[in-house]
N, C-alpha and C positions, 0 to 999 in steps of 0.2 A: 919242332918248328913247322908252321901250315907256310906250306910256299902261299905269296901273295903278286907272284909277279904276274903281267898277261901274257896271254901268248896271242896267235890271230885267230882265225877262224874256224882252221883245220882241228884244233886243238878245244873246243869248245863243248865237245860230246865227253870229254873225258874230264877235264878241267871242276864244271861243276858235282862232281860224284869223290873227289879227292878228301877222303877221310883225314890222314896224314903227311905229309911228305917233310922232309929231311934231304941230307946229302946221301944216303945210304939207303932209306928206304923209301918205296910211296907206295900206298894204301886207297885201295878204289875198289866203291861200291857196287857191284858188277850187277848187270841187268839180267832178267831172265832169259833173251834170247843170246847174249854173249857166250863164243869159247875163249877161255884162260888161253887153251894154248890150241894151235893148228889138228884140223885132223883130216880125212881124204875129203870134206866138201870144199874145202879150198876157200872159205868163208874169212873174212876178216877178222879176227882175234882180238880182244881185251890187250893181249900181251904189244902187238899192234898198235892198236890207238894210242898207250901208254907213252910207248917209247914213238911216236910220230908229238905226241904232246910234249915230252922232255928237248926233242931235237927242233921242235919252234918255241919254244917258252926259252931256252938256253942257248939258242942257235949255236946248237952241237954241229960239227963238220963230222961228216962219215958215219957210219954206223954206231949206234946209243947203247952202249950195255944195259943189261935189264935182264934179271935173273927171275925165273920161272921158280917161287917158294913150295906151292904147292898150289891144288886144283880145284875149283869146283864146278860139277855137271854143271853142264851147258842149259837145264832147265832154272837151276837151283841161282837165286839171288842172293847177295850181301859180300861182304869183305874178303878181297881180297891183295896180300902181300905181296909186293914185289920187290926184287933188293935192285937198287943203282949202282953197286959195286962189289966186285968180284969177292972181300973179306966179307962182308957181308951175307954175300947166296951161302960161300959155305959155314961163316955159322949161325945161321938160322935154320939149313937143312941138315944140323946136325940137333938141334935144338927139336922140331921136328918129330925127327927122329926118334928122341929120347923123351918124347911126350912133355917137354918144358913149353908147350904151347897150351895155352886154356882157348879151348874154341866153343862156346856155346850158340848154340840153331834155335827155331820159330818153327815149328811143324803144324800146320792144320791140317788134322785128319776126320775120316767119316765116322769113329769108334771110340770109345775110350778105352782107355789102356786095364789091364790086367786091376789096376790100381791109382789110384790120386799120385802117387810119386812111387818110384822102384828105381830098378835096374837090369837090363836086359844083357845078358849072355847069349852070343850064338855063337858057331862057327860055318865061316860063310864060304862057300865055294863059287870062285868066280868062273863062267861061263862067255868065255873070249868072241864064242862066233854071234851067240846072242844079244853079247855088249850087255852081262845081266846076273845078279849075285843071288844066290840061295840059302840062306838060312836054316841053319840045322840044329837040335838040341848037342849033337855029339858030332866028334872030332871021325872027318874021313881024309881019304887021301888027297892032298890037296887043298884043303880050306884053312881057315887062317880065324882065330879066337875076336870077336868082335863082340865091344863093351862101351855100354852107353847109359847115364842116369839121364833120367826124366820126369819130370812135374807138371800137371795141368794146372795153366794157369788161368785160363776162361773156359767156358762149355756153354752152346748156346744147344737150340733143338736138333741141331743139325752135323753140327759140327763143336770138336774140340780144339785146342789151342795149345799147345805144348811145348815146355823150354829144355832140351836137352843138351846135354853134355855131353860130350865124345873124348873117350877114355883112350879108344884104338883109330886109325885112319885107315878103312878100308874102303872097296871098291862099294858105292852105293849103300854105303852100311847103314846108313839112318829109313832109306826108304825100305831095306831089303828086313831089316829089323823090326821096324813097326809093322810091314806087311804080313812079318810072319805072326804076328799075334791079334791078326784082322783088324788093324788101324791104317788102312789105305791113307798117303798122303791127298791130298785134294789134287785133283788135276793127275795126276802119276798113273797112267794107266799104263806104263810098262810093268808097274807092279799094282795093277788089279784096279784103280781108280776105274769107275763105271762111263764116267765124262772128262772131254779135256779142258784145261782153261784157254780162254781167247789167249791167243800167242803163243801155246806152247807150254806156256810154264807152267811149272808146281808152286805147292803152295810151302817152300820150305825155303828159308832163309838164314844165312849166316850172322844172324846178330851182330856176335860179339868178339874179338879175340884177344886175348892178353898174354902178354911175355914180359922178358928183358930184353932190351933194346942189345941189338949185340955187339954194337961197337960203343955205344957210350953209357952201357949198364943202364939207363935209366929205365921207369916200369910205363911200356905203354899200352895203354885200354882203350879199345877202338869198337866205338858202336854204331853199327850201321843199322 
């Protein structure tokens, strides 16, 4: 069910980008300069505007729950989940978890792929003080198995278009994965893009994601 109430005006930046909403969950198309969730710039949060738009649309008293499902970098745009109630955060992060989420991305990159459609293996080793993930054929100490299919789905002179699937949820793994087989995401020059795009962002987008609903089983498909 798509809330249809209004709220006033504080609640207006978040309101139009409301994919789904429900008593349990709501679902919002998150911009490229947005964070999910807080980190040391001390910046206003996605997770933020959410819950200040639940506490004026509902005229909730005191503090709005609103559970943090999962993340996407602060460059990267499209869908994302949040749950309104505590049976809910935990089981969709157990769901998660256990890869019962389909989450397919929009990638434009400078290269094309190995091939018209595959599947990338790496194992990626995350680099904490760099904020930055590395892609390796083989398993070292430390890194963690990262799997993703992929299809191009347009190709102009320039650039290519690509629909990938994410098999595993790892730190940066879609950028850190196509970089390592010289398909720089557009705009991402923390991993080798040559130019940035106005504002910061890359050119990668969370499409699509699909599950079961976790409290009332139904199948919901959300495309941003």
């Amino acid at each position: 069910m798509t809330n249809k109430n209004t709220g006033n005006a504080g609640d207006t930046a978040v309101k139009p980008r409301i994919l789904y909403e429900d008593n349990h969950l709501i679902i919002v198309n998150k911009l490229t300069s947005e964070l999910v969730q807080g980190d040391k710039t001390g910046d206003k949060t996605l997770g933020d505007s959410v819950s200040d738009y639940i506490k004026t649309t509902y005229n909730k008293p005191g503090n709005v729950f609103l559970g943090i499902v999962h993340r996407l970098d602060r460059p990267t745009s499209g869908a994302v989940v949040f749950a309104k109630t505590s049976k809910a955060l935990s089981r969709l992060n157990n769901m998660f978890r256990d890869n019962e989420v389909k989450k397919i991305y929009w990638a434009v990159t400078d290269a094309m792929p190995p091939d018209d459609h595959g599947v990338l293996e790496h194992y990626l080793l995350r680099n904490q003080k760099q904020n930055k993930s590395y892609a390796q054929k083989t398993a070292v100490e430390g890194s963690k198995l990262a799997k993703l299919d992929y299809r191009v789905v347009k190709a102009t002179d320039r650039y290519y278009l690509l629909q990938i699937e994410l098999h595993t949820g790892r730190h940066h793994q879609i950028r850190a994965q196509l970089a390592a087989v010289g398909c720089r995401i557009k705009g991402d020059l923390k991993y080798g893009s040559p130019r940035s795009n106005p504002g910061g962002g890359i050119h990668l987008h969370a499409r699509r994601i699909s599950f079961v609903h976790p409290v009332s089983k139904e199948k919901i498909d959300i495309i941003a």
